[in-house]
C-alpha positions as CSV (number, residue, x, y, z in Angstrom):
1,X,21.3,1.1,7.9
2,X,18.9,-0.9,5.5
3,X,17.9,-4.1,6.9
4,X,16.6,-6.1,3.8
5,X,15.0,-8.5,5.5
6,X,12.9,-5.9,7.0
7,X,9.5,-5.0,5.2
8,X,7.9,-1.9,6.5
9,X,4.9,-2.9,4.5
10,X,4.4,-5.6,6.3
11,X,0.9,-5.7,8.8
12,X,-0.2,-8.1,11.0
13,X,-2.7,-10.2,8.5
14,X,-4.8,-12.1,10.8
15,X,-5.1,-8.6,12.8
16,X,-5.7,-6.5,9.9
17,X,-8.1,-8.9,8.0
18,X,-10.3,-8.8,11.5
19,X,-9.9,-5.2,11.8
20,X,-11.2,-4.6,8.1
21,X,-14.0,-7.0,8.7
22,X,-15.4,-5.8,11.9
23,X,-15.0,-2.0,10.4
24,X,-17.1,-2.9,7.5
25,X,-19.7,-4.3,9.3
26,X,-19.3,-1.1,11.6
27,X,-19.8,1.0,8.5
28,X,-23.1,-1.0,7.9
29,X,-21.5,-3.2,4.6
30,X,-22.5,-6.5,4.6
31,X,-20.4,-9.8,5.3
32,X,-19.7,-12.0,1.6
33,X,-17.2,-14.3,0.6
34,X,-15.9,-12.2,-1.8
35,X,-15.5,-9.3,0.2
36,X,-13.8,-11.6,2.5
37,X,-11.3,-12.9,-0.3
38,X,-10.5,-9.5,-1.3
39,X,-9.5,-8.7,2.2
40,X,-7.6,-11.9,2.8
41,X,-5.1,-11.2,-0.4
42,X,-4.8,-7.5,0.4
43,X,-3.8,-8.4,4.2
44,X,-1.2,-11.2,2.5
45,X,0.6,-9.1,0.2
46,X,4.1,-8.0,0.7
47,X,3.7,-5.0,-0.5
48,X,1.7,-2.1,-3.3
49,X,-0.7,-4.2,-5.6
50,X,-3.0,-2.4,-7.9
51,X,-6.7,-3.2,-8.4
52,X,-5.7,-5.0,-11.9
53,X,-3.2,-7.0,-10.0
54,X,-5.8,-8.6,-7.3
55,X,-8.3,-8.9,-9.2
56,X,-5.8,-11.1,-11.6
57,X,-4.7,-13.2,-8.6
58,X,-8.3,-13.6,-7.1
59,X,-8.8,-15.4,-10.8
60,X,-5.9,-16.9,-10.6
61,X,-6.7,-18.4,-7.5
62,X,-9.9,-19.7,-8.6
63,X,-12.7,-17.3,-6.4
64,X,-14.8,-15.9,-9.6
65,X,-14.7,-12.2,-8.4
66,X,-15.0,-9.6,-10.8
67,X,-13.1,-7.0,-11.1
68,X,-15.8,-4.6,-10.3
69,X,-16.1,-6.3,-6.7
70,X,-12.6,-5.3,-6.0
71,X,-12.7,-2.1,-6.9
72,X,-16.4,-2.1,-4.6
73,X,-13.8,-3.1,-1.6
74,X,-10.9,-1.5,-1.8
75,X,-12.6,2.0,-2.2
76,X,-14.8,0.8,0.9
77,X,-11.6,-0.1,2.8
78,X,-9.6,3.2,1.5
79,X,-12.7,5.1,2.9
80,X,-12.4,3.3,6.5
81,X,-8.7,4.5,6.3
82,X,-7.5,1.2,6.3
83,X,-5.6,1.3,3.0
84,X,-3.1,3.4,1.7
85,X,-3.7,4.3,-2.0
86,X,-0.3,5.6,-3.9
87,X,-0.5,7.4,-7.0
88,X,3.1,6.2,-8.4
89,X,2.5,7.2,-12.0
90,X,1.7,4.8,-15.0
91,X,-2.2,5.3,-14.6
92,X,-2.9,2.9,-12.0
93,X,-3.1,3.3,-8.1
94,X,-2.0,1.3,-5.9
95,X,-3.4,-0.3,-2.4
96,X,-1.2,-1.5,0.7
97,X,-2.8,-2.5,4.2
98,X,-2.9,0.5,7.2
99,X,-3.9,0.7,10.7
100,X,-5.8,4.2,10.6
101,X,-5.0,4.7,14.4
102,X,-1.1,3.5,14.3
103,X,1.8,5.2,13.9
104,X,3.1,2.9,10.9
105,X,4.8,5.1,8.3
106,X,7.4,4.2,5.3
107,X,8.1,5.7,1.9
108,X,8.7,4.0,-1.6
109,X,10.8,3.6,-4.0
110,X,10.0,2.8,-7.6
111,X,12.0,2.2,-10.7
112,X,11.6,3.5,-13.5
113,X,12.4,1.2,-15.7
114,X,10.9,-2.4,-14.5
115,X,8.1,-0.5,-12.1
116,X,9.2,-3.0,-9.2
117,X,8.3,-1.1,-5.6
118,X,10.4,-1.0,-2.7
119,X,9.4,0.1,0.4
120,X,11.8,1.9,3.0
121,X,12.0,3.7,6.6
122,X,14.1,6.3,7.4
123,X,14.5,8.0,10.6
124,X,16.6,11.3,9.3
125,X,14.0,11.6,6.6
126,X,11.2,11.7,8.9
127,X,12.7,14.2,11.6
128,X,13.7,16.2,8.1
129,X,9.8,16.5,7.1
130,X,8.6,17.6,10.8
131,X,11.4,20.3,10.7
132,X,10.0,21.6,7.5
133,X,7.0,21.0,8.6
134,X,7.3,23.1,11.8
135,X,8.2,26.3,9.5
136,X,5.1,25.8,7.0
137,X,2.2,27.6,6.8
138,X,0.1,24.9,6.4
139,X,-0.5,22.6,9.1
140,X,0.4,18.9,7.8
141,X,-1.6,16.1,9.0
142,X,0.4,13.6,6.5
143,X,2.8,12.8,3.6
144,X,4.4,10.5,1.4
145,X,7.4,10.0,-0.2
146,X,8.1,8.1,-3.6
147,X,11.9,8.0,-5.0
148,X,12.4,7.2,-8.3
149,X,15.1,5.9,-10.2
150,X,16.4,2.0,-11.1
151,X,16.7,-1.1,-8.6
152,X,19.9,-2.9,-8.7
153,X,19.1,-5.0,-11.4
154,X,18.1,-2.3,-13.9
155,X,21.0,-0.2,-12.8
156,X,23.3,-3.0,-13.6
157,X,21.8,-3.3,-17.0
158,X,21.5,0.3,-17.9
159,X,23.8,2.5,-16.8
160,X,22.6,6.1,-15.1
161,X,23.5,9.0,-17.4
């Protein structure tokens, strides 16, 4: 059952912002402020944001950090494993917070008409994926989901054909 008030995207901020930092440093990056902004708003977000989209709010908000900075950090960060980049089609990636050692797995859906993501679990999905899994040649170390069709709203206003 779908719990809406439940977002699997959701990470510990505080905990993943310290994470990031201390693996940066670890990796031999240096400490900056706006390194350290981009971090803060990638561990706030709710859920998928694209590099366009920070770097917008990060001006928004005042900081002065180019877009090139952001793009500097969140292929760093991708690199550490601690984000998830989705390739969910109209050109652009997009970035979420991950733990690279936790078992924190969900899927998206996207629609197709107003782009809006939604993140979702599933249980039956999962245990689906390790069965196939199981009888593949391959040996699968990960995988990712993306459903696409139209939210409620865009549903309501054009129907399915």
């Amino acid at each position: 059952m779908h719990d809406p008030t439940h977002n699997p995207c959701h990470v510990p901020a505080g905990e993943w912002s310290e994470l990031a930092r201390a693996q940066l440093a670890e990796a031999g990056y240096r400490s900056s402020r706006p390194r350290a902004e981009v971090i803060d708003l990638v561990a706030e977000q709710e859920c998928v944001r694209t590099a366009a989209e920070i770097a917008d709010e990060l001006r928004v908000r005042g900081t002065g950090i180019g877009t090139a900075t952001v793009y500097r950090t969140l292929e760093a960060l991708e690199e550490l494993k601690l984000l998830q980049r989705l390739d969910l089609g109209g050109g652009s990636a997009r970035y979420e917070p991950a733990f690279p050692d936790r078992e924190h797995h969900h899927h998206h859906l996207v629609c197709e008409a107003c782009g809006v993501v939604t993140p979702f679990e599933d249980d039956e999905l999962e245990r689906a994926i390790e069965s196939l899994a199981r009888r593949m040649p391959h040996r699968v170390g990960e995988h990712e989901v993306i459903l696409r069709g139209r939210c409620p709203a865009c549903a309501e206003l054009t129907p399915a054909n």
